[in-house]
C-alpha positions in Angstrom: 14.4 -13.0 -2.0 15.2 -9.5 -2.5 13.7 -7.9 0.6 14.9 -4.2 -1.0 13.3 -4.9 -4.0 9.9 -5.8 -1.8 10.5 -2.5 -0.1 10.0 -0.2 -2.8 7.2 -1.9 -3.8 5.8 -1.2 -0.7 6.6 2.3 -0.8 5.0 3.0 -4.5 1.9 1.0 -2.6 1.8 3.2 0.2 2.3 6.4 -1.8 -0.6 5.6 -4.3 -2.6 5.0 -1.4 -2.1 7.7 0.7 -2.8 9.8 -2.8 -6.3 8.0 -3.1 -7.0 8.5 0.5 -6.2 12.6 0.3 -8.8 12.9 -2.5 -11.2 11.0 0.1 -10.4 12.2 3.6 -8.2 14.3 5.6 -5.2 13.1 8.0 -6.3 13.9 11.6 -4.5 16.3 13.1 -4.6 14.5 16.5 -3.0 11.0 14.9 -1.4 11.3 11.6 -1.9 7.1 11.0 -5.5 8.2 10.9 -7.9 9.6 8.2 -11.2 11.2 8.1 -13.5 11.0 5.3 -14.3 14.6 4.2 -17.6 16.1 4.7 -19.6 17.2 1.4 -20.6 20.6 1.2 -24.1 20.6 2.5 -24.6 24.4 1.3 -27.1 23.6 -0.8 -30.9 25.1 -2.0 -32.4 23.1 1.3 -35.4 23.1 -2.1 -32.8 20.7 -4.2 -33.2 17.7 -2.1 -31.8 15.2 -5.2 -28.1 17.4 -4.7 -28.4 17.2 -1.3 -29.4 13.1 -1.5 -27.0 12.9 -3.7 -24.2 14.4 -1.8 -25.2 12.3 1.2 -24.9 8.9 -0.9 -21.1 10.5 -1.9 -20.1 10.7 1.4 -21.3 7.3 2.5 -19.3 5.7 -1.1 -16.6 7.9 0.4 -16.5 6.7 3.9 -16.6 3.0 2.8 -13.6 3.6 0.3 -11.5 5.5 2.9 -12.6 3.2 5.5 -10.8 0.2 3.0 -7.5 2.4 2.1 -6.8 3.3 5.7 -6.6 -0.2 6.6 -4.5 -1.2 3.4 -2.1 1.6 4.4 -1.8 0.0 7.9 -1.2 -3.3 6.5 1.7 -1.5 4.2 3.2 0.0 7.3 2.8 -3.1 9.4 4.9 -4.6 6.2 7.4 -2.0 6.6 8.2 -2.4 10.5 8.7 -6.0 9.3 11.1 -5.0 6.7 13.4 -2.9 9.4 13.0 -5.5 12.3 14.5 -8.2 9.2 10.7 -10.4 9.8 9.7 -9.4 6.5 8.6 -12.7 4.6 8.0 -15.0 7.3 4.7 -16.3 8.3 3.5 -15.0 11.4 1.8 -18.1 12.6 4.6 -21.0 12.1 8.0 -18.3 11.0 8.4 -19.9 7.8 9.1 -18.1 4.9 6.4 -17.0 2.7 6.7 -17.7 -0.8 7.8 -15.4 -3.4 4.9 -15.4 -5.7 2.7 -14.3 -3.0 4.4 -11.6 -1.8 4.9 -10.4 -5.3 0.5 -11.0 -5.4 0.3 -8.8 -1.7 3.8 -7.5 -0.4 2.1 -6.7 2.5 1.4 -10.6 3.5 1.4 -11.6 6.9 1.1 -15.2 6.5 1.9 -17.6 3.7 -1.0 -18.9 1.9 -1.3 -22.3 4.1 -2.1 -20.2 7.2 -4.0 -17.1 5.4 -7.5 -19.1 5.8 
């Protein structure tokens, strides 16, 4: 297996999904592993309730989708530490090596598919 070429792949991942998350959410200033879902601009005619209902449902769809990046991109990094400690592509549970096909499926795999249930 060619851990390097599993690496980039992870990088392009990580850099795709740190470009979703931006047009989602903010890093946090106090931890830059974190993100925060931007507010909408509530600065609405208070009379318009539908645009400011409908703002409201955007940032709820916003906080769900950020919510599901963030913890994609931690899974990526977690797969990166693996990759510079030399663990990358063994299972966590028993150390055996996880197949190729499914870390070609998720490169961020933990476990191989016997122990991923």
């Amino acid at each position: 297996m060619n851990v390097k070429e599993f690496e980039n792949l992870l990088l392009e991942e990580k850099k795709e999904i740190e470009k979703s998350l931006s047009s989602v959410g903010t890093q946090s200033i106090k931890n830059p592993q974190e993100w925060e879902t931007k507010y909408p601009d509530l600065n609405v005619d208070p009379s318009d309730k539908s645009d400011m209902a409908d703002e409201v449902e955007e940032f709820d769809n916003a906080i769900g989708i950020e919510s599901a990046l963030e913890e994609k991109l931690r899974e990526i990094n977690a797969a990166l530490e693996r990759v510079k400690n030399g663990t990358y592509g063994k299972c966590e549970k028993k150390g055996e090596d996880i197949s190729e096909q499914r870390l070609r499926a998720n490169p961020a795999a933990r476990t191989c598919i016997e122990h991923s249930r």
